[in-house]
MARSERO-609459 format. One line per field, with one value per residue (C-alpha): residue number from 1; residue in one letter; x, y, z. Coordinates in steps of 0.25 Angstrom, whole numbers, padded with zeros to 4 digits. Example, Ala and Ser with C-alpha at 12.3 -4.5 7.8 and 13.67 -1.06 7.14 Angstrom:
2
nr	(1	2)
rest	(A	S)
c1	(0049	0055)
c2	(-0018	-0004)
c3	(0031	0029)
//
This chain:
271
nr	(1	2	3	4	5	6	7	8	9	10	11	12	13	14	15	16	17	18	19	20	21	22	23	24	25	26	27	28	29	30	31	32	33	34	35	36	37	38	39	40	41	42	43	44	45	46	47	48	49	50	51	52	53	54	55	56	57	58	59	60	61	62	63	64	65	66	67	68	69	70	71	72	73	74	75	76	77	78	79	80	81	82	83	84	85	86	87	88	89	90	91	92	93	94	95	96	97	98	99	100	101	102	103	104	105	106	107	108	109	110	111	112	113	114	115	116	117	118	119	120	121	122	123	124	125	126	127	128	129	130	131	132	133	134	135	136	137	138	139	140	141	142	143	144	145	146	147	148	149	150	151	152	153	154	155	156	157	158	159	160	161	162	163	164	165	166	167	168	169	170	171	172	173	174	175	176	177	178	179	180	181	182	183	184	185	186	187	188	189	190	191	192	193	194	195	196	197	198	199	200	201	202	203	204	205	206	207	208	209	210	211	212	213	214	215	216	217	218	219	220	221	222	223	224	225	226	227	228	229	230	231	232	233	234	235	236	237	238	239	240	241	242	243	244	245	246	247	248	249	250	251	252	253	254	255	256	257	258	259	260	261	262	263	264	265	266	267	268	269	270	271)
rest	(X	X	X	X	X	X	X	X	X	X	X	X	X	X	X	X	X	X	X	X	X	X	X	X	X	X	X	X	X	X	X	X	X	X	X	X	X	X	X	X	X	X	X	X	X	X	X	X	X	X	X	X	X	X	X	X	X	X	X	X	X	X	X	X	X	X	X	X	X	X	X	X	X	X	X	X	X	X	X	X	X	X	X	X	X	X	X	X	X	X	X	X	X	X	X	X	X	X	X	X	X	X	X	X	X	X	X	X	X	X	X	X	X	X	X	X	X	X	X	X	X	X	X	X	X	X	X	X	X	X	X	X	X	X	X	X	X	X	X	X	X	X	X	X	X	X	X	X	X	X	X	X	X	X	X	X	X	X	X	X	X	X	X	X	X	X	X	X	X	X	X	X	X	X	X	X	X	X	X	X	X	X	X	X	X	X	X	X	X	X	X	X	X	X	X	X	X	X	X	X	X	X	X	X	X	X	X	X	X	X	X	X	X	X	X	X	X	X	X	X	X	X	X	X	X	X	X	X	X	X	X	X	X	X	X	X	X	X	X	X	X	X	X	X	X	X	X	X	X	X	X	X	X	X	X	X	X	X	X	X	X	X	X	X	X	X	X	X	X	X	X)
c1	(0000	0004	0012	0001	0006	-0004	-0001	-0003	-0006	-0022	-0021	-0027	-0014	-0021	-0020	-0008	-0001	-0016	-0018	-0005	-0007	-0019	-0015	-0004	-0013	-0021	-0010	-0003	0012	0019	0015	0016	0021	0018	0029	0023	0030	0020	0029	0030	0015	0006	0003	0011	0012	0023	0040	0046	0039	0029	0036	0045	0032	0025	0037	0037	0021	0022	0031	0028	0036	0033	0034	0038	0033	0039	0031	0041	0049	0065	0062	0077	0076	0065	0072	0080	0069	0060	0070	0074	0058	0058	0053	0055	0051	0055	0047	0049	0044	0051	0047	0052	0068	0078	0087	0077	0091	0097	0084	0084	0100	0095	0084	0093	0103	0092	0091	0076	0065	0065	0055	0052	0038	0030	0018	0007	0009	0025	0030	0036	0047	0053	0058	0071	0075	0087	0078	0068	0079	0084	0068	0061	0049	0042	0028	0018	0009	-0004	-0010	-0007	0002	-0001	-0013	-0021	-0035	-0031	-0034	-0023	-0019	-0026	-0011	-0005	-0007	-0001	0010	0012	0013	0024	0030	0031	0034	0048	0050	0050	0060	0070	0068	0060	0061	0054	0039	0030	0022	0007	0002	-0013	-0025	-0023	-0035	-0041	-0047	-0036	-0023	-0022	-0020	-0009	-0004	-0006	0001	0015	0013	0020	0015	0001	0000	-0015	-0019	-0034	-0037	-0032	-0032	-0045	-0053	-0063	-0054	-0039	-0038	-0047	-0042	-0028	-0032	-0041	-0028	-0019	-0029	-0030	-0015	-0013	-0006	0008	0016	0016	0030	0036	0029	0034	0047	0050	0044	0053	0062	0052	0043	0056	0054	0068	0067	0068	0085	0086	0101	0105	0095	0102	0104	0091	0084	0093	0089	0074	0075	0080	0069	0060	0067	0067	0052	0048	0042	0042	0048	0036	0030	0043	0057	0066	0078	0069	0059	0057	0062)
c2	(0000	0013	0022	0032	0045	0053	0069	0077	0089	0085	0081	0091	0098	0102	0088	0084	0073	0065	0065	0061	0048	0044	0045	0037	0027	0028	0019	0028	0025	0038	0053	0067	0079	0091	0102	0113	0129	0138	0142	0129	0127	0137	0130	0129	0113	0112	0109	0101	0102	0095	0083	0082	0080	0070	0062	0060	0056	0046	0035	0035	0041	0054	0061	0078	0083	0097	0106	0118	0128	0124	0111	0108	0117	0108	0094	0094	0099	0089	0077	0081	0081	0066	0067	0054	0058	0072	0077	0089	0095	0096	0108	0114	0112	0113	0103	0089	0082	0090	0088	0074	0072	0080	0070	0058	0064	0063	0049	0052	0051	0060	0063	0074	0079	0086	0094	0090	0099	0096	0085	0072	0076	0085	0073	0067	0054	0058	0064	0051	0043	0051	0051	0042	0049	0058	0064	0068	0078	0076	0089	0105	0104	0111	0105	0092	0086	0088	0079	0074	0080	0071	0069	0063	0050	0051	0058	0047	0036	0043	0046	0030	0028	0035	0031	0018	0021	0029	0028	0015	0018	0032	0032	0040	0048	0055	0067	0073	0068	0055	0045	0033	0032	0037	0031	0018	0025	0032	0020	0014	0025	0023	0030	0024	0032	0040	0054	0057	0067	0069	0057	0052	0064	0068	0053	0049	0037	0040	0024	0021	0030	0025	0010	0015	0021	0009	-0002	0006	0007	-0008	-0015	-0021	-0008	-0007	-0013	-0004	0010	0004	0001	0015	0022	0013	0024	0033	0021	0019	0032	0037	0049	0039	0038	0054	0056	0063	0063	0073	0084	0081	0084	0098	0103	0099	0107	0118	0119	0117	0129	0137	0134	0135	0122	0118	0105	0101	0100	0097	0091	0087	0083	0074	0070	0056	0057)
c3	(0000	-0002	0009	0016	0021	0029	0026	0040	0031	0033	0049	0060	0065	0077	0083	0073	0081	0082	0067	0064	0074	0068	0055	0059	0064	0053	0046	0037	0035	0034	0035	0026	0031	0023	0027	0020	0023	0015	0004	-0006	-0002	0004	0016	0031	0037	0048	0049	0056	0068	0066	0057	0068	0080	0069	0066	0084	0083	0074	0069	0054	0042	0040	0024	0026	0014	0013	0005	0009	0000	0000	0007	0009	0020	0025	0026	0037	0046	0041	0043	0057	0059	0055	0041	0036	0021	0017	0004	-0004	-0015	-0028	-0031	-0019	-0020	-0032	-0027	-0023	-0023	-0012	-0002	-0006	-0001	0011	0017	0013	0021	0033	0029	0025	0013	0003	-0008	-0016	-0018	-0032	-0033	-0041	-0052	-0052	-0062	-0058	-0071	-0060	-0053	-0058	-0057	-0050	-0040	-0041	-0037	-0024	-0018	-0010	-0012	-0024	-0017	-0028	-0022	-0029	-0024	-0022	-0011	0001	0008	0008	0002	-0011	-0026	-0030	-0046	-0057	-0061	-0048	-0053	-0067	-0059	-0049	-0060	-0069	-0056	-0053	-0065	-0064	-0051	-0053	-0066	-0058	-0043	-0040	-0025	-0025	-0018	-0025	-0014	-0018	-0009	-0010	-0013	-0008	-0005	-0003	-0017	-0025	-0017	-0024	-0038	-0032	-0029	-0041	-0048	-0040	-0025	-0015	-0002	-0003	0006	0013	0020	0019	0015	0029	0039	0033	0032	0043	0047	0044	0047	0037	0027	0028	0025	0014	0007	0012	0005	-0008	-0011	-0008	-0021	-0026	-0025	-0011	-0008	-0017	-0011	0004	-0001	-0009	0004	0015	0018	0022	0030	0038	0045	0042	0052	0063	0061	0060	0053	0067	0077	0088	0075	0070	0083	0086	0073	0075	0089	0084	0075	0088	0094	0083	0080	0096	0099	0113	0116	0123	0108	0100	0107	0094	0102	0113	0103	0099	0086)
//
């Protein structure tokens, strides 16, 4: 079946930590984190804050998906904050390669995220070869509920189709518009891991809805889509490159930021 990842960008913030764990109960096997900083997108998410407090609720991968201007300046933070998956968008950066080398050197996950309305030609096979992860974004990027493009599917299968010719390992990733009833042509057309947001945060039963999108993506290339996404399921922020620098530089950012430690202690923390 196909990898589900729940996007928190459609949970109550207000009680943040509840919907996070029953969604996690709910079954789903990874979760979204859109970083957005009001100037690639129009809206304001959260930093590393908030990724950091996640990643000590729950012990699940977690996918950041920075939707930020020059997100080389966003990797770090989000690595120390224990992104297990750092996604940027292509169109965000001149140099993909140098982020790339930058979250390998974290020993993390890396992949690069497109725009509906940006061609998958802009990827090259060098780049292909050095992701784990290509994110197609199937809907204006910036908030949730969305319909996915008419083209995401057409988009997704040429993408497979090279993928499997130049980088047989890279998972193919689809974000927005996600449900029940259209999840299993996703898969059909090469998806490897599925992102929802309303169609689990806003479901009656977020139990119920999870089984509904496990059932309908059962089929023959469910090995592969575990094995391409491995890396990423093994929770790689859980062997931090250097857990005493990582936790200074995420306590300067507390200090800076004026968190009490009542809310927020990096360097007591359990991760």
């Amino acid at each position: 079946m196909a990898v589900i990842s729940a996007s928190i960008l459609d949970a109550d913030f207000s009680r943040l930590r509840a919907e996070v764990e029953r969604v996690r109960d709910a079954g789903i096997d990874a979760f979204s984190l859109d970083v957005m900083d009001g100037h690639f997108v129009p809206r304001i998410t959260f930093g590393e804050y908030v990724v950091a407090q996640i990643r000590n609720w729950v012990d699940v991968p977690l996918e950041v998906h920075l939707m930020v201007a020059e997100p080389e300046k966003w990797i770090q933070r989000m690595c120390d904050a224990g992104a297990d998956l750092i996604l940027f968008h292509l169109e965000a950066t001149d140099d993909p390669m140098r982020i790339v080398e930058h979250v390998r050197s974290e020993r993390r996950s890396v992949g690069v995220a497109l725009r509906a309305e940006t061609s998958i030609d802009e990827l090259s096979d060098e780049l292909l070869q050095a992701l784990d992860v290509v994110n197609l974004v199937s809907v204006p990027i910036g908030f949730g509920g969305g319909r996915s493009a008419p083209d995401t599917f057409t988009r997704l299968a040429l993408l497979r189709e090279r993928a499997d010719a130049v980088a047989r390992q890279l998972a193919i990733e689809v974000d927005g518009g996600v449900k029940a009833d259209n999840a299993p042509r996703y898969v059909e057309a090469g998806a490897d891991m599925l992102t929802v947001g309303t169609g689990i945060y806003h479901a009656p039963d977020e139990t119920q809805a999870v089984k509904l999108l496990r059932a309908g993506t059962v089929g023959p290339a469910d090995a592969a889509a575990r094995r391409r996404l491995a890396p990423f399921l093994g929770i790689p922020s859980a062997t931090p490159v250097d857990d005493e620098a990582r936790r200074a530089r995420l306590e300067s950012l507390r200090v800076a930021q004026d968190v009490s430690t009542r809310v927020w202690d990096p360097l007591n923390s359990s991760r």
